[in-house]
C-alpha positions as CSV (number, residue, x, y, z in Angstrom):
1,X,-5.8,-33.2,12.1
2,X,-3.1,-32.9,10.1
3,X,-2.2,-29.2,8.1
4,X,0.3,-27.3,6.4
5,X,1.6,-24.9,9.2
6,X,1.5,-24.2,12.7
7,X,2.5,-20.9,13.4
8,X,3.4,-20.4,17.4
9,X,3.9,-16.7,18.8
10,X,4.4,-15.6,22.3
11,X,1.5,-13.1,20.8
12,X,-0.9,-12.8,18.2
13,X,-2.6,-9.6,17.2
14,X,-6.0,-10.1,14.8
15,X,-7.1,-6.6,14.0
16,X,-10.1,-7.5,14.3
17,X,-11.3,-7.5,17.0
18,X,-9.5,-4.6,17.8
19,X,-7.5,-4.0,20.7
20,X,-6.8,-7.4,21.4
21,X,-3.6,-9.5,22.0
22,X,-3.5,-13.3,22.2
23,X,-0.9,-14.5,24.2
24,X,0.7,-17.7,23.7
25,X,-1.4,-18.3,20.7
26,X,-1.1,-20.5,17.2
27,X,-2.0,-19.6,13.9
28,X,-3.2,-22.9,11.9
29,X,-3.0,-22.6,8.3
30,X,-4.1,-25.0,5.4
31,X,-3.8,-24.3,2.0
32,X,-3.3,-20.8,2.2
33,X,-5.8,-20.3,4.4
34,X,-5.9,-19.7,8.9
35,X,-8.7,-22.0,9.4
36,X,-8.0,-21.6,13.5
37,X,-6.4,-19.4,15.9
38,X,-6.1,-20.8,19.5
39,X,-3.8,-21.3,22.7
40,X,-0.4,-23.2,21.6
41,X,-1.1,-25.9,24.0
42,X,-4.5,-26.7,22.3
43,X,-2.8,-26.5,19.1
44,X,-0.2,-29.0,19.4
45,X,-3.1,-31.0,21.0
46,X,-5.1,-30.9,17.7
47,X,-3.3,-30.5,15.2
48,X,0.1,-32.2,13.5
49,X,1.9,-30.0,11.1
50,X,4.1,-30.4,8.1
51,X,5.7,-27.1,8.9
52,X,6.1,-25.5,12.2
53,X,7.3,-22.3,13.5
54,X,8.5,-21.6,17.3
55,X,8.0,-17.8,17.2
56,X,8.5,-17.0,20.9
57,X,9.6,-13.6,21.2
58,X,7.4,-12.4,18.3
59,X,4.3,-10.6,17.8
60,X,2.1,-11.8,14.5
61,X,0.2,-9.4,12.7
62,X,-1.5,-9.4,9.7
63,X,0.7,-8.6,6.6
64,X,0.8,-5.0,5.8
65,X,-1.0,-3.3,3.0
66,X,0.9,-0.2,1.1
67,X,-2.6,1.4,-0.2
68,X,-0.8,3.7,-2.7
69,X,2.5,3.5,-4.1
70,X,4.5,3.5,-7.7
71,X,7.0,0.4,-7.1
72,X,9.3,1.0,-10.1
73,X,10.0,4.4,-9.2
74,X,12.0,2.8,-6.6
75,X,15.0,2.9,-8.8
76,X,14.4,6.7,-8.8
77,X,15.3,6.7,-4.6
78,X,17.1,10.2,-3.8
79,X,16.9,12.0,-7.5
80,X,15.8,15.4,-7.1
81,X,15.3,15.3,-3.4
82,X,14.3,18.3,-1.2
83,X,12.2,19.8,-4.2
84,X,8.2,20.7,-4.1
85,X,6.2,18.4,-6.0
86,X,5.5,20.6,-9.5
87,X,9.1,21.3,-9.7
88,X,10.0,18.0,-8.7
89,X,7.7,16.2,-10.9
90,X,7.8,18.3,-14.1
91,X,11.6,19.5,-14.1
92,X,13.3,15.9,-13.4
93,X,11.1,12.9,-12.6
94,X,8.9,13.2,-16.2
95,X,12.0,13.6,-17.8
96,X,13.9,10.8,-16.6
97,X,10.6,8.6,-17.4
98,X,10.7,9.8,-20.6
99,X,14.4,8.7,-21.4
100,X,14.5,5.5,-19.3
101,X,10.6,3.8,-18.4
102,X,10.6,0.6,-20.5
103,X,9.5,-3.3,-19.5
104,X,13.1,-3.4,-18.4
105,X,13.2,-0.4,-16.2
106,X,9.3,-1.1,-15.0
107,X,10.6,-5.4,-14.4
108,X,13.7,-4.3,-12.3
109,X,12.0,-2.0,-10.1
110,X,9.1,-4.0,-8.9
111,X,11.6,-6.6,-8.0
112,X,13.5,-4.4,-5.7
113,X,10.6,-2.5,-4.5
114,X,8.9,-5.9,-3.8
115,X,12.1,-7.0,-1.7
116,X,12.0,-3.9,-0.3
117,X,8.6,-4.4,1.5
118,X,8.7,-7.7,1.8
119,X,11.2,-7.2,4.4
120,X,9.3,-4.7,5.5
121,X,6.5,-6.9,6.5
122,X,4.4,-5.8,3.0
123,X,2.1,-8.0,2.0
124,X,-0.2,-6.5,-0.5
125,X,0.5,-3.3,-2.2
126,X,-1.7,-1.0,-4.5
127,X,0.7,0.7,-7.8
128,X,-0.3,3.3,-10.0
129,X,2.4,2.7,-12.7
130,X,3.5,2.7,-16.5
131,X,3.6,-1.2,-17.7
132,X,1.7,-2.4,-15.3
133,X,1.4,-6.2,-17.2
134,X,5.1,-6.5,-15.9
135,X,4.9,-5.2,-12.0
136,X,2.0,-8.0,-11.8
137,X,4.2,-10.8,-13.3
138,X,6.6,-10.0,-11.1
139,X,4.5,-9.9,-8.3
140,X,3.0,-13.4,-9.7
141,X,6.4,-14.6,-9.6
142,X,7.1,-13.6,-6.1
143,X,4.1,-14.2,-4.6
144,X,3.3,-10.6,-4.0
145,X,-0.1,-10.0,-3.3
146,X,-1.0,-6.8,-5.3
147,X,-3.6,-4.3,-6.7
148,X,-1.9,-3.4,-9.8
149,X,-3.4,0.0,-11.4
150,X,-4.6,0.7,-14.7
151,X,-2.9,3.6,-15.8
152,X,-4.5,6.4,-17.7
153,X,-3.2,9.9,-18.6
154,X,-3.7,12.0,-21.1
155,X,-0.1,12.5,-22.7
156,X,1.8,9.6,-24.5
157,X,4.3,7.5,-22.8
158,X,6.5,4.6,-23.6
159,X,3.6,2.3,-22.6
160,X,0.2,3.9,-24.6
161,X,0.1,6.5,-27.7
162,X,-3.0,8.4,-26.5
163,X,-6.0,7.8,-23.7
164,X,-8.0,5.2,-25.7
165,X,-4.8,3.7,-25.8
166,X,-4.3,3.6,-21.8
167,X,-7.9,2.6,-21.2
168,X,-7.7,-0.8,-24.2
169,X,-4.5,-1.8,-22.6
170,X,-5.9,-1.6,-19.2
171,X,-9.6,-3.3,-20.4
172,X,-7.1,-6.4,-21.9
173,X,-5.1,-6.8,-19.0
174,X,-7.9,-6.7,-16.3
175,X,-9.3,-9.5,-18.7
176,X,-5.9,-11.6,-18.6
177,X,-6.0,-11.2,-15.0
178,X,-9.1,-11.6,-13.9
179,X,-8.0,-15.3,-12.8
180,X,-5.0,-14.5,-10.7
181,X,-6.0,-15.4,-7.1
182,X,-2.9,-12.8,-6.2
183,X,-4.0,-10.0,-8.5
184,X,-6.4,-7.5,-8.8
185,X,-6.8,-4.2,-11.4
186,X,-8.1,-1.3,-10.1
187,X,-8.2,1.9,-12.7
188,X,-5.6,4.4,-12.0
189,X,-6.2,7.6,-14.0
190,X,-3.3,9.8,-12.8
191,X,-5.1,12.9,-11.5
192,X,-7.4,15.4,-12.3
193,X,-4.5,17.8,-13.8
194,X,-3.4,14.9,-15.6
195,X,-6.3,13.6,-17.0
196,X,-9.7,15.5,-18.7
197,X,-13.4,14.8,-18.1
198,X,-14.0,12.6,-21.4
199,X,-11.6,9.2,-20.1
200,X,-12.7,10.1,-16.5
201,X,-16.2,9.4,-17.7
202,X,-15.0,6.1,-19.6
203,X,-13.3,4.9,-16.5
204,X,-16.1,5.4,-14.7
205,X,-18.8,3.1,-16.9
206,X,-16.0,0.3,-17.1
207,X,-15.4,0.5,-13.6
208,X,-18.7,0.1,-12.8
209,X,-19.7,-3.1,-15.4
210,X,-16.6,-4.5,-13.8
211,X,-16.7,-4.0,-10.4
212,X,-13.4,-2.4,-9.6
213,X,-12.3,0.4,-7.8
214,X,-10.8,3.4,-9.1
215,X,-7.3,4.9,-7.4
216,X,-6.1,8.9,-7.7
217,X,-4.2,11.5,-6.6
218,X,-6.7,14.0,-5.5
219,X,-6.0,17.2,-3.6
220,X,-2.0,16.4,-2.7
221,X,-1.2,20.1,-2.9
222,X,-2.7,23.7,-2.6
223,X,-1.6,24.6,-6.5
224,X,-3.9,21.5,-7.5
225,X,-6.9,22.5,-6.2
226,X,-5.7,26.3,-6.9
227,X,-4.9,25.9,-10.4
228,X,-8.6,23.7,-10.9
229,X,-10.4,26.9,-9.7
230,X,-9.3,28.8,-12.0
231,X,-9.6,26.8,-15.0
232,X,-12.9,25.1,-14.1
233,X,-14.5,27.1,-11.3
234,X,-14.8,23.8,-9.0
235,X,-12.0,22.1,-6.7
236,X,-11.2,18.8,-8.2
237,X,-13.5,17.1,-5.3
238,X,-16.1,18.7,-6.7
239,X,-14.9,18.2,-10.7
240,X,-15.4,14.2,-9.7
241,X,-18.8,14.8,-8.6
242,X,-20.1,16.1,-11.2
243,X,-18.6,13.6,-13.5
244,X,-20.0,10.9,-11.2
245,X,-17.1,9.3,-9.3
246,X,-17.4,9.9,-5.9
247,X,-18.8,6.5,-4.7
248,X,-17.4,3.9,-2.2
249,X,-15.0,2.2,-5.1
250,X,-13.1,5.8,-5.2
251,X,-9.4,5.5,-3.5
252,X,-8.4,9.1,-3.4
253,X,-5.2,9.4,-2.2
254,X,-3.4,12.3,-0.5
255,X,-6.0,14.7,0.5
256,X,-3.9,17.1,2.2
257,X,-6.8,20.0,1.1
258,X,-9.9,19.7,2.5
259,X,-12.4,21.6,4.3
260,X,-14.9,20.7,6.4
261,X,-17.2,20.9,3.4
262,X,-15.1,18.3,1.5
263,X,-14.8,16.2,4.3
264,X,-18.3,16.2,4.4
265,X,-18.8,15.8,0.7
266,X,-16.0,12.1,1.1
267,X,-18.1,10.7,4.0
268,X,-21.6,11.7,2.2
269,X,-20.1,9.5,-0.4
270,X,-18.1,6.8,1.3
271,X,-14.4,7.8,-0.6
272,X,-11.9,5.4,0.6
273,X,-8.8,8.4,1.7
274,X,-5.4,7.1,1.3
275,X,-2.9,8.6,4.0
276,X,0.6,9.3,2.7
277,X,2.8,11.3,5.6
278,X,5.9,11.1,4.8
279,X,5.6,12.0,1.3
280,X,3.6,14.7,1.5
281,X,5.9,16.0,4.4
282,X,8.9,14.9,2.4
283,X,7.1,17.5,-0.7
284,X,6.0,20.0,1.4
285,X,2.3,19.2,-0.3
286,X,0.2,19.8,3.2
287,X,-1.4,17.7,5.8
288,X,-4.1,15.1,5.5
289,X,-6.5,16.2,8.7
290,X,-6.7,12.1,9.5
291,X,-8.6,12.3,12.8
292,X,-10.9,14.5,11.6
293,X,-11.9,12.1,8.7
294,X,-11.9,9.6,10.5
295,X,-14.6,11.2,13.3
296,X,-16.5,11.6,10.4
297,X,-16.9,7.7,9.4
298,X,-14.5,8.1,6.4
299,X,-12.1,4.9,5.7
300,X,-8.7,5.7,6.0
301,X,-6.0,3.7,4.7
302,X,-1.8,4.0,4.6
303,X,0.5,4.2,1.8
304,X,4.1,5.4,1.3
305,X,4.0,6.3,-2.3
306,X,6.9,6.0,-4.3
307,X,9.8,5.6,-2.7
308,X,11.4,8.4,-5.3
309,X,9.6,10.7,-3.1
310,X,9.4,8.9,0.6
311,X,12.3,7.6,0.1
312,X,11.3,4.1,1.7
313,X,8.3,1.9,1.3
314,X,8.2,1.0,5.0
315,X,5.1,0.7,6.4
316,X,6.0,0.3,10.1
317,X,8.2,4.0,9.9
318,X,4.8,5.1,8.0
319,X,2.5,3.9,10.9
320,X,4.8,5.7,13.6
321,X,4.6,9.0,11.4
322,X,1.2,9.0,10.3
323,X,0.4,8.5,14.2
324,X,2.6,11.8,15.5
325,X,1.2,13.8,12.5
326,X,-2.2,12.9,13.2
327,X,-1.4,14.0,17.0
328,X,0.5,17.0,15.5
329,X,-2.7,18.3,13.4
330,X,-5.5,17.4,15.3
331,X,-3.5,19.2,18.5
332,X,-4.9,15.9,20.5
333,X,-2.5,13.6,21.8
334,X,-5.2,10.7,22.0
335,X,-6.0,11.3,18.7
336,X,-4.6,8.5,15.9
337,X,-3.6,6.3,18.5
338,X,-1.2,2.8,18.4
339,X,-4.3,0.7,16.9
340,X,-5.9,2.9,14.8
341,X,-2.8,3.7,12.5
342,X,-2.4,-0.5,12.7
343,X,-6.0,-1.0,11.7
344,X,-5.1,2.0,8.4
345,X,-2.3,-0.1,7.6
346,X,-3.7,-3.5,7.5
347,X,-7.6,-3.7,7.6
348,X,-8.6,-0.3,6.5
349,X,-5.9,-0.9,3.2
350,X,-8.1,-3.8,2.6
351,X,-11.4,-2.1,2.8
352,X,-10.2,0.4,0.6
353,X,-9.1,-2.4,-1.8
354,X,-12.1,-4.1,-1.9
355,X,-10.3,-7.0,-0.2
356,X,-11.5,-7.1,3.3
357,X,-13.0,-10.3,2.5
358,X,-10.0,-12.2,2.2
359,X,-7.2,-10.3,4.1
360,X,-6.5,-7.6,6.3
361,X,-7.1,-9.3,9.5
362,X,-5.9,-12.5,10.8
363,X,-9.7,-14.4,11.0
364,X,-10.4,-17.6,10.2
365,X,-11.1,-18.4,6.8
366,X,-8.9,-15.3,5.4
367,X,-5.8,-16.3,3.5
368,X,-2.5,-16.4,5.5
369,X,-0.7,-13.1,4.7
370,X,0.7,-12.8,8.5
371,X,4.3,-11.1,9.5
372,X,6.5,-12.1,12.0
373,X,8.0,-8.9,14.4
374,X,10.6,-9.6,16.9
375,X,9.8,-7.9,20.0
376,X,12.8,-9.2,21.9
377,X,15.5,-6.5,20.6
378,X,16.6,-4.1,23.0
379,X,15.3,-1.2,21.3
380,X,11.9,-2.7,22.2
381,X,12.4,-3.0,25.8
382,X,10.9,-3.4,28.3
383,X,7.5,-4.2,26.7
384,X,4.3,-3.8,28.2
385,X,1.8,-3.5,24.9
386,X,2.6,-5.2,22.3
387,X,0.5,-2.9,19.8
388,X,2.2,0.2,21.1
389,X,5.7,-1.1,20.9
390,X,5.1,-2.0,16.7
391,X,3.8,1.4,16.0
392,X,6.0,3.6,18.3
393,X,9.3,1.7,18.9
394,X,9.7,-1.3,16.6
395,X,11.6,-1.0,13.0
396,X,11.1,-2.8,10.1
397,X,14.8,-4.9,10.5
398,X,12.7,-6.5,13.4
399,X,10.7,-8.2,10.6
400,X,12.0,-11.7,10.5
401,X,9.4,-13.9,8.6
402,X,6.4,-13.2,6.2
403,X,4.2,-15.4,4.5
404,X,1.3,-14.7,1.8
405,X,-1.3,-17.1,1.2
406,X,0.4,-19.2,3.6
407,X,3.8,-19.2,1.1
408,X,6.7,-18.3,3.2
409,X,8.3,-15.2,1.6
410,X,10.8,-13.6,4.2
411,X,12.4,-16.5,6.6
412,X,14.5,-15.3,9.1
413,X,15.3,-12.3,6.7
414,X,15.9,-13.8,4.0
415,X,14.0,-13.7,0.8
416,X,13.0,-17.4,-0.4
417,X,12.0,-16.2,-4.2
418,X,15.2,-13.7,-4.9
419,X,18.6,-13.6,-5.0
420,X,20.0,-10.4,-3.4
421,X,23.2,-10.0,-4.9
422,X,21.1,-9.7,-8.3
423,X,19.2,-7.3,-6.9
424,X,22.0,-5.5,-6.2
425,X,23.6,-5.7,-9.6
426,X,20.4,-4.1,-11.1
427,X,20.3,-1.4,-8.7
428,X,23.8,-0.4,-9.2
429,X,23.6,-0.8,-13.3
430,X,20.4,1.7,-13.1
431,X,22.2,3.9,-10.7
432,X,24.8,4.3,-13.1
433,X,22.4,4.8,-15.9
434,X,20.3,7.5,-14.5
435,X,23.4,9.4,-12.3
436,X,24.7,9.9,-16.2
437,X,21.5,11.3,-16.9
438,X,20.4,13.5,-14.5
């Protein structure tokens, strides 16, 4: 039979089923799609391919999902560091927004932040972001998988006058891209601070006619839920439940505040949590109790937020952290283990999504988002699990090729739909821009 690509690895590693390694396996992918996943010598038996990769000292996985980020901000990498989040947020990163965010700015950093974690073995990621229209061409353009948010706050920026303004431009661009197979438009109202009960409620009827989810910071830091005490007499958890939104479509991301009540209050209501470590540890904003949510049934994907506050947006470092932290908190070293921080960063990322359907996993009839990680540097080994060894030992540089849909993005570290040096250029023009500024 002939196909499109053979993919040959000295290991494969699905995700589902968990736990288990193929070795001296082939991926067989046809228009953008693994349609079989079997021994290499049975491979070359039955099928002939136009493309064909010898990856004999690599692991495959599925491609990566960052479940929460803000990809322009990128261009915002080390301003203001080593500041907690209010401070850091109000005093210098709304201001800078305010002078600089424009389609340019917005256009720029999505490229970068897309070659960024590309190379980092990214595949999909989910943005909360200003302009979103121009994050998902250029994620079109690149061939990016992404969840582009609809953003909705209550204050004026560059991009929308007031909230009716946030919530028709996000209604017209969920229309215009309701056809892009790469694409989808989740609602994005900042957070409860940030945004009051009337748009909240107007999110929530559209997201439910159109069948999206809805993605928000929710309980980052002890002054947020604090500071919603006192003006409403209710943490925010409990705010969105009385408006309605707790549901399986809710991606609430950070929840470094939670009890045992409002851990019991996400699972009643299968909330999607999205894990950020290194941020929050980066702010000082608290610690997501992971294994505990997880014990309780609740789906917990990875992100790195922006990487103006990470300062990376690589998923491999965020695995590695996200599994010592969850040791760290839970006081259990078996706890977060090797395969459950990989499942949070592929499979559970597309649950939360709504995208389990078509990645997340490398099954057959899923579309080929897969990443290449070579095992063979010496900083990984000896090697005795292959699983282990990508979440405690391996770096993103070991990333050598990554296709989406079965496009090739990242071949042997190089980017097939950029040009670095331009990349560069633009990063070192908005450097000088915003250095001046702040």
């Amino acid at each position: 039979m002939k196909v499109d690509t053979l993919l040959h690895a000295r290991w494969v590693i699905p995700v589902e089923p968990e736990n288990v390694v193929y070795e001296n396996h082939s991926l067989v992918i046809n228009h953008g799609r693994i349609i079989d996943l079997l021994p290499t010598t049975e491979a070359n038996q039955q099928y002939h391919a136009t493309t064909v990769e010898n990856l004999t000292q690599h692991a495959l996985i599925p491609g990566l999902i960052n479940s929460h980020t803000h990809a322009p901000m990128v261009l915002m990498r080390g301003i203001a560091d080593d500041l907690p989040l209010h401070e850091w947020l109000e005093q210098h990163i709304w201001p800078l927004e305010k002078k600089w965010v424009s389609e340019e700015f917005v256009s720029d950093g999505s490229n970068l932040a897309i070659a960024e974690m590309l190379r980092g073995g990214t595949t999909c990621f989910n943005d909360m972001y200003f302009f979103p229209e121009i994050t998902a061409r250029q994620a079109i353009k690149h061939g990016m998988r992404a969840s582009i948010g609809l953003i909705l706050i209550d204050f004026p920026t560059a991009w929308a006058e007031n909230r009716d303004a946030y919530i028709a431009k996000g209604l017209a661009l969920h229309e215009s891209l309701r056809h892009e197979p790469l694409i989808t438009t989740p609602f994005a109202p900042h957070a409860p601070y940030t945004v009051s009960d009337d748009p909240l409620q107007k999110v929530l009827r559209y997201a439910q006619q159109l069948a999206v989810p809805i993605h928000i910071h929710l309980h980052e830091t002890e002054f947020e839920v604090q500071q919603q005490l006192a003006q409403t007499g209710q943490t925010p958890l409990q705010r969105l439940e009385g408006l309605g939104l707790l549901a399986p479509n809710l991606i609430a991301v950070h929840m470094t505040q939670l009890s045992e009540a409002d851990i019991a209050l996400v699972a009643k209501y299968g909330v999607n949590i999205v894990h950020c470590p290194e941020s929050n540890l980066k702010l000082a904003s608290g610690f997501c109790p992971v294994n505990a949510c997880l014990n309780a049934g609740i789906n917990v994907a990875l992100g790195t937020d922006g990487a103006a506050s990470n300062n990376d947006l690589d998923m491999l470092g965020e695995m590695r952290t996200a599994a010592l932290l969850g040791k760290g908190v839970a006081k259990d070293a078996s706890a977060v283990n090797a395969m459950t921080v990989l499942k949070m960063a592929t499979i559970n990322g597309a649950k939360a999504l709504g995208l389990e359907k078509i990645c997340g996993s490398l099954e057959v009839g899923k579309f080929a988002d897969v990443v290449a990680i070579n095992l063979e540097h010496l900083e990984t080994l000896p090697l005795y699990h292959p699983i282990s060894h990508i979440v405690y030992a391996s770096s993103r540089h070991q990333v050598t090729d990554v296709w989406v849909a079965g496009k090739q993005l990242l071949k042997q570290r190089h980017l097939t739909t950029f040009n670095e040096s331009e990349l560069k250029i633009k990063a070192a023009q908005w450097q000088q821009r915003l250095s001046a500024f702040s």
